[in-house]
C-alpha positions, 0 to 999 in steps of 0.5 A: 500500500502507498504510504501516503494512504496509509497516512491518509487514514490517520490524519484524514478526520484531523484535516476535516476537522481543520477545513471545517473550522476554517470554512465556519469562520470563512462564513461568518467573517469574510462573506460578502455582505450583498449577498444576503435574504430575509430570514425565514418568517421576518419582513425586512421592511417591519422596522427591525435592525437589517444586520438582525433580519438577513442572512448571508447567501452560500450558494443558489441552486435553480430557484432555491438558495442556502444560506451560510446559517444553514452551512454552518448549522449543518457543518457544526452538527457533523464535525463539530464535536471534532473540530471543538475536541482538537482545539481543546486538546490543543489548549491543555497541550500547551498549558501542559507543556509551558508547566514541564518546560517541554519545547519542540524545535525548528529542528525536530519537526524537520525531521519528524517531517522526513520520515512522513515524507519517506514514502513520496519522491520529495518534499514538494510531492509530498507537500502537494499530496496533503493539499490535494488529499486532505486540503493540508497546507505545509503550514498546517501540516507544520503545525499538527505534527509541531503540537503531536511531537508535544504530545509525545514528550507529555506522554514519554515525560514520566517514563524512566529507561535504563541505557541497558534497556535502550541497546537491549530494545536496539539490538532486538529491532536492528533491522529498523535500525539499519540501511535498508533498500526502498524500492518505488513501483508503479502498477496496471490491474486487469481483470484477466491473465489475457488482459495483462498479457496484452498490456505487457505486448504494448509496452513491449512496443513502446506504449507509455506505464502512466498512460496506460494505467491511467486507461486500463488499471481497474485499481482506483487507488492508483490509476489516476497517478499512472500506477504509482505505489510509491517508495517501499519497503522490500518486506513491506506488509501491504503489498503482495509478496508475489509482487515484492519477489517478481520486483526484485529481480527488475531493472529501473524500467523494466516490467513484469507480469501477469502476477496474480493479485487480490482484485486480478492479475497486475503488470508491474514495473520498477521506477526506482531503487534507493538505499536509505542513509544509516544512523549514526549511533546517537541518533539510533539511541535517541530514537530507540529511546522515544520509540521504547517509551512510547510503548511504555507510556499510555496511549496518546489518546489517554494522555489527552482525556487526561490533560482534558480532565487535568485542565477541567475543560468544559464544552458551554452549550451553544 
């Protein structure tokens, strides 16, 4: 699986939750004042304020219109709970982390931010995947893992390790820790052996991988990208070992198949081949540090209802 689905379904209710609450105050602040109808059951003509008798027009539909009341109304009702939550968490985290003197630097979020981006061919592929799959923009994207890497020094805060038990946690996962060969594949999936066949025929003769996912590959996942599954592990778990095994015996550009896979038969080829940069020992130690206290620590999930109650928040009825 494309890593960056696989980040997508954990940061997708987040982002919502953000893009909820920037169009609520889009709506409310930013909205032009001509556009703008009675109330429903008031005559604007019977004496009262104007600004207290109209609304503000969202968008027209035939001989209907929706008024931003009405978006909002239907906005809050569905992600408001979130939206609302996010933001108190938010509050306790950074009244929590000023009372421990905990600070995450300029530095830490960039490297927090190079592992997100490990499965996408750089920076500004991956900064434009967010914004176009989540509405994400690098500022906000910035800004989430800025009050998540927090979070994580609230929750590790507590826990106390021994240097024995960090390099027993090393030498137990020396394969995370090591250099590792990544491989990027792009994929066509076909309903039938025959089908695939065909394709490997036409790009034998030359036809364009991209184009021709983009035609053929029922796998809406990735068909609109050209087939593109992005940068993976060789071991990695969400693609079919079939895949990975034929992968490894490819040149960059070359192509294989019919492999049989969950949803038909796939032709694959192989775009690219890199072998990650080894971690010096202080950075393997530091990371097996956070990783191993993590584990030991309560889930980051309780460590916001905790400071939630901590801080007495309080939801006021509208």
């Amino acid at each position: 699986m494309k890593k960056d689905r696989a980040l997508k379904s954990v940061v997708l209710l987040q982002a919502l939750c953000m893009i909820v609450l920037a169009v609520v105050v889009v709506t409310r602040v930013l909205s032009p004042p001509s556009a703008t109808i009675p109330k429903r059951g008031e005559d604007p003509e019977d004496g009262n304020d104007p600004s207290q008798v109209e609304e503000k027009i969202a968008a027209k539909v035939g001989t209907e219109q929706i008024t931003n009341e009405e978006l909002e109304d239907q906005l809050i009702g569905q992600y408001g709970s979130s939206v609302l939550r996010t933001l108190m968490v938010r509050a306790a985290i950074r009244q929590e982390t000023q009372a421990l003197d905990l600070h995450v630097t300029a530095e830490e979020i960039d490297k927090e931010l190079d592992v997100m981006m490990a499965g996408y061919e750089g920076k500004s592929h991956y900064y434009s995947s967010m914004k176009e799959q989540l509405g994400l923009t690098k500022e906000a994207i910035r800004t989430d893992t800025e009050y998540r890497l927090l979070l994580e020094k609230i929750a590790i805060s507590p826990i106390v390790l021994t240097e024995a038990e960090v390099n027993a946690y090393i030498a137990d996962n020396k394969d995370q820790f090591s250099s590792h060969t990544q491989i990027r594949l792009a994929w066509i999936v076909v309903n039938t052996k025959s089908d695939a066949e065909d394709l490997l025929h036409k790009l034998e003769a030359g036809e364009d991988f991209s184009l021709m996912a983009k035609t053929y590959s029922i796998d809406s996942d990735t068909a609109d990208s050209g087939g593109d599954l992005g940068l993976l592990d060789l071991e990695d778990d969400y693609i079919d070992p079939k895949v990975l095994q034929a992968a490894k015996k490819l040149k960059i550009g070359e192509s294989a198949g019919p492999i049989t896979v969950e949803n038909g038969q796939a032709v694959i080829r192989l775009l690219e081949e890199r072998t990650t940069q080894e971690l010096d020992e202080q950075s393997i130690y530091e990371t097996a540090h956070k990783q191993l206290a993590l584990m030991r620590a309560n889930s980051l999930h309780d460590i916001e209802e905790e400071l939630l109650a901590k801080y007495k928040a309080t939801i006021i009825p509208r």
